[in-house]
C-alpha positions as CSV (number, residue, x, y, z in Angstrom):
1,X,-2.8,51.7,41.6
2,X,-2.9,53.3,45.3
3,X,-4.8,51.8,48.1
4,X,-5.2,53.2,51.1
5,X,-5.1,49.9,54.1
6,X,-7.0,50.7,57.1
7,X,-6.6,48.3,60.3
8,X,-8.4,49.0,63.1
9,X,-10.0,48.1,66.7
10,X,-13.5,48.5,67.5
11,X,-14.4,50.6,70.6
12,X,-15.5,48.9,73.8
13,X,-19.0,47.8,73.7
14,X,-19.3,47.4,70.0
15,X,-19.5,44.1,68.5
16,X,-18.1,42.6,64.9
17,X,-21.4,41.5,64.0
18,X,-23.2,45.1,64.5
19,X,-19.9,46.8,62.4
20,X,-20.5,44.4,58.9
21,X,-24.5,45.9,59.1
22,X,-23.0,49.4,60.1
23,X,-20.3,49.1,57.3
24,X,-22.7,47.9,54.7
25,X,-25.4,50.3,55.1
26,X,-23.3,53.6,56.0
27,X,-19.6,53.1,55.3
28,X,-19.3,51.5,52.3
29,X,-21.8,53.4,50.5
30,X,-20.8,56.4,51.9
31,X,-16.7,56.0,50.7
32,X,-17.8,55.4,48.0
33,X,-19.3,59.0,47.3
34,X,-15.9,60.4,47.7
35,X,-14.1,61.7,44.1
36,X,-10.7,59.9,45.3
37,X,-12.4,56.6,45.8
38,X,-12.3,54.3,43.1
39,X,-13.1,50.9,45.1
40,X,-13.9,49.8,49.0
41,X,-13.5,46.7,50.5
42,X,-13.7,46.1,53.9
43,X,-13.7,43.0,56.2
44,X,-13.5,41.5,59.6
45,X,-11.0,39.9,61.6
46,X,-11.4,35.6,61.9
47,X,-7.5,35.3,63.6
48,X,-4.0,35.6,62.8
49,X,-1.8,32.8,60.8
50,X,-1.6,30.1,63.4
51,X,-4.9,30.7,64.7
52,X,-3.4,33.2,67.7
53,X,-6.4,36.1,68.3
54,X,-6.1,38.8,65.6
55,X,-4.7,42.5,66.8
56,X,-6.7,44.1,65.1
57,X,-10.7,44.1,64.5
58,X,-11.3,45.0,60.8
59,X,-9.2,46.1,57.8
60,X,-10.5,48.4,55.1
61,X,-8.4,48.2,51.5
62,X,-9.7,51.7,49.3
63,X,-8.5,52.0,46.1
64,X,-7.4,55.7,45.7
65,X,-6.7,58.5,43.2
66,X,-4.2,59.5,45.2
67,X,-3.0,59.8,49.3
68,X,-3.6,64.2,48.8
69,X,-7.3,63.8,47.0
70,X,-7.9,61.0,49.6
71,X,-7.0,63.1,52.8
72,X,-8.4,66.6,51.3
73,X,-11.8,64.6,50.8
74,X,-11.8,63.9,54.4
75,X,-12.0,67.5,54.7
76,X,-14.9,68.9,53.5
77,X,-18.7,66.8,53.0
78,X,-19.6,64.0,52.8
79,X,-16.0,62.2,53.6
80,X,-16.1,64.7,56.6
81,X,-19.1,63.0,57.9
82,X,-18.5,59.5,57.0
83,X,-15.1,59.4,59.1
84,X,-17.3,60.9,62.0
85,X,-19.5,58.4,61.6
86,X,-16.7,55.7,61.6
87,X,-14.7,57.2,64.6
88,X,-17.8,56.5,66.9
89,X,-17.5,53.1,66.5
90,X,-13.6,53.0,66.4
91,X,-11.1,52.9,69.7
92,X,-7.9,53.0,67.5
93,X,-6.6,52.8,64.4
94,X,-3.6,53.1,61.5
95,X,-3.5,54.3,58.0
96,X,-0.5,53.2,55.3
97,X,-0.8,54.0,51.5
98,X,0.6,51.6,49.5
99,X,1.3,51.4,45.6
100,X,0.8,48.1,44.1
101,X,3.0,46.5,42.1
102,X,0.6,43.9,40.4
103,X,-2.3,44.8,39.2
């Protein structure tokens, strides 16, 4: 199995609370038209082990077909207009496929 981990800030302005009712109602749904998306999961930040402030906002884990499918979805409607969607509320982010090992 390939997932596709995506951590992420929220832009200035935009709250945690506003993104779960945003991510509900748009993103999840709307990853979930994609062909190369088999599962979406997404959450919020609480803090980092220790209880230090998290670095990063939100994390989404997306089961994928695979990284190429994934990417050329982006491309072309609707995964074109989800990520727009997503990029207004985001100030940075990363990317990293990963294969699992168990199940």
């Amino acid at each position: 199995m390939i997932v596709a981990v995506t951590m992420f800030r929220l832009d200035s302005g935009r709250t945690l609370d506003d993104y779960e009712r945003f991510s509900r109602e748009i993103i999840g749904p709307g990853m979930l038209e994609l062909p190369s998306v088999l599962a979406f999961r997404d959450g919020t930040a609480r803090c980092q082990m220790g209880g230090e402030p998290a670095v990063w906002d939100g994390l989404e884990v997306i089961e994928i077909s695979s990284p190429e499918e994934f990417e050329a979805d982006h491309e072309v409607v609707p995964g074109k207009d989800v990520a727009a969607r997503w990029m207004d509320w985001i100030d940075t982010f990363e990317v990293t496929y990963f294969e699992m090992i168990h199940g």
